[in-house]
C-alpha positions in Angstrom: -9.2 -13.6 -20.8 -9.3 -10.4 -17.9 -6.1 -8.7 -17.7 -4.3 -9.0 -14.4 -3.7 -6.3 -11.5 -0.9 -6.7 -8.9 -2.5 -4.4 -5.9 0.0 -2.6 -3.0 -0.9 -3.3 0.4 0.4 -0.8 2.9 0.1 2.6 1.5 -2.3 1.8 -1.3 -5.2 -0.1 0.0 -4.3 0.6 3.7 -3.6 3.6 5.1 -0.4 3.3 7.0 0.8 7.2 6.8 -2.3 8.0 9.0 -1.6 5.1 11.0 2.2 6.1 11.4 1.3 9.9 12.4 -1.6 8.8 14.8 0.4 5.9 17.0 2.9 8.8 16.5 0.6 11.4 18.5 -0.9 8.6 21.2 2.6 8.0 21.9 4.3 11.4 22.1 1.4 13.8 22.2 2.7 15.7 19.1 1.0 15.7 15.8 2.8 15.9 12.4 0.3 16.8 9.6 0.6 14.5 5.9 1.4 18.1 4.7 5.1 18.4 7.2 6.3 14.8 5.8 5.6 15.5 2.1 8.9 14.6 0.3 10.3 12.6 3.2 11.7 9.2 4.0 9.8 7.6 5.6 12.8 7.0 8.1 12.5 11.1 8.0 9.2 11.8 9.6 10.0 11.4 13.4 12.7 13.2 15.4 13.6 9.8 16.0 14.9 8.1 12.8 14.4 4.3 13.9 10.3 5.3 15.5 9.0 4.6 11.7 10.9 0.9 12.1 9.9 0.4 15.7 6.3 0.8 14.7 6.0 -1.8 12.0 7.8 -4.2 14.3 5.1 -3.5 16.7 2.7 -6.4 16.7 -0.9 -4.9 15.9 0.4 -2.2 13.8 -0.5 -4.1 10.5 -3.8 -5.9 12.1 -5.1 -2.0 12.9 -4.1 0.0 9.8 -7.2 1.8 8.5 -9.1 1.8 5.3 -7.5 3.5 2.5 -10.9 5.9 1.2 -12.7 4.3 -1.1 -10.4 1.0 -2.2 -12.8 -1.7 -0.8 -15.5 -0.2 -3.6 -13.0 0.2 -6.1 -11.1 -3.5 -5.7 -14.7 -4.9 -5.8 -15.3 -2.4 -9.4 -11.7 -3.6 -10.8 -12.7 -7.5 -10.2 -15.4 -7.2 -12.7 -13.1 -6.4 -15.6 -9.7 -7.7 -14.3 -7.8 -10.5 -12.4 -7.1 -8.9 -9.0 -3.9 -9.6 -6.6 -3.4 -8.4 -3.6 0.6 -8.5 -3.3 2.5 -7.5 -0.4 6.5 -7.3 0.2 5.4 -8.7 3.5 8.6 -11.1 4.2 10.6 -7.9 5.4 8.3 -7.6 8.2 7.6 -11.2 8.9 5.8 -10.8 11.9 3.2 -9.5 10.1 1.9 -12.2 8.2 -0.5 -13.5 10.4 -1.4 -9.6 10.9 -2.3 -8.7 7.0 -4.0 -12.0 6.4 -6.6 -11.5 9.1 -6.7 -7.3 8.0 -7.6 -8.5 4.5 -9.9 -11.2 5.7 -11.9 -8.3 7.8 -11.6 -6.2 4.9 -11.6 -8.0 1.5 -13.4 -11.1 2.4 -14.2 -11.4 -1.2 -10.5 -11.5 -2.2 -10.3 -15.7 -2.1 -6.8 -16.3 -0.8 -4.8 -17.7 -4.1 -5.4 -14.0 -4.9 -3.2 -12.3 -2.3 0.4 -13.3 -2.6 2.9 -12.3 0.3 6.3 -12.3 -1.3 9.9 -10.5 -0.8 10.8 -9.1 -3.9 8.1 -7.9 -5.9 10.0 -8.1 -9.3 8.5 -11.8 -9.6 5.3 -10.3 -10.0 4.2 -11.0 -13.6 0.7 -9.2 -13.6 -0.4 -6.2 -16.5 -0.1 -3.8 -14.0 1.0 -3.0 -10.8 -0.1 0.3 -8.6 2.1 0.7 -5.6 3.0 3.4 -3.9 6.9 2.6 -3.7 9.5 3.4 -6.9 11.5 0.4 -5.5 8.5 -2.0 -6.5 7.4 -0.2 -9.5 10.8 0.8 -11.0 11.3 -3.6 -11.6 8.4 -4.3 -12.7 7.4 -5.7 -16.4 3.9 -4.6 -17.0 2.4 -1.3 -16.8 2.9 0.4 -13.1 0.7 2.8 -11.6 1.8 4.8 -8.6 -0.7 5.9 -5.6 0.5 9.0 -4.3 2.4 8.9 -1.3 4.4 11.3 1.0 7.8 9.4 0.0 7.1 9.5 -3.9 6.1 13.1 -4.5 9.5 14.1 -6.0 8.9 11.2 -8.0 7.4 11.0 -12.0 8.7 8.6 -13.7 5.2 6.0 -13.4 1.5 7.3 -14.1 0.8 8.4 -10.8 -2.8 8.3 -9.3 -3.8 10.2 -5.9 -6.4 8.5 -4.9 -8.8 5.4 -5.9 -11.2 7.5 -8.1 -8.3 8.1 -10.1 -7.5 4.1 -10.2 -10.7 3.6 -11.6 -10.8 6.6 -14.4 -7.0 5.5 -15.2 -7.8 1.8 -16.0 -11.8 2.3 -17.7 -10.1 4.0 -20.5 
């Protein structure tokens, strides 16, 4: 029997803190490099401490996030050893349902649909391991947790933490 693998959405497999810092720039003509927000909140990164909020409420923010580099090769790698999930805390934004269903549809079409699991809490997740990029998922879960590297997790080092997808793979072929 495969093992089983609870995958982040936002901020693992897409790339929302590019997406934040470009609508960010279209909108205000100012742009704030990964390297300025590195330790932040993410209700820290704009002068503006509700913008970060105002954005995900924004319908089309979730249905235009980009690509996180390289995770569509490395979900389709980590299906060939392990039960895959894609799981999202996506009830605090519910307007974004519809959104992230169609954005993995585009760009996991090979993810069949009893594999992604939109949920509030994500301490009912009963997977082997879980990589998110957030300590408040990670710090309840069961299994083992990986953490993808994040502006608002660097002070963090309490979870294995991966920086990128490459790392994902090297982590979990041992």
């Amino acid at each position: 029997m495969k093992k089983s693998i609870a995958i982040d959405m936002d901020g693992v497999i897409a790339d929302t803190e590019t997406h934040l810092l470009n609508w960010y720039e279209r909108d205000y003509g100012v742009r704030i490099s990964l390297d300025e927000i590195q330790g932040l909140d993410e209700k820290e990164i704009f002068p503006d401490k509700t913008q970060s909020r105002k954005y995900v409420l924004t319908p089309g923010f979730f249905r235009t996030l980009p690509l996180m580099n390289g995770a569509v090769e490395a979900v389709k790698t980590l299906m060939e050893s392990y039960e895959v999930y894609i799981v999202s805390a996506a009830m605090e934004f519910p307007l974004s349902l519809a959104e992230k269903l169609e954005w993995l549809n585009e760009h996991f079409p090979f993810i069949d649909w009893r594999h992604i699991i939109f949920c509030g809490d994500k301490s009912i997740i009963n997977t082997d391991y879980m990589i998110d990029d957030h300590i408040k998922n990670l710090d309840y879960f069961k299994g083992t947790t990986i953490m993808f590297h994040a502006f608002h997790n660097v002070n963090y080092d309490h979870h294995q933490r991966v920086n990128n997808w490459d790392e994902v793979l090297e982590l979990l072929e041992k």
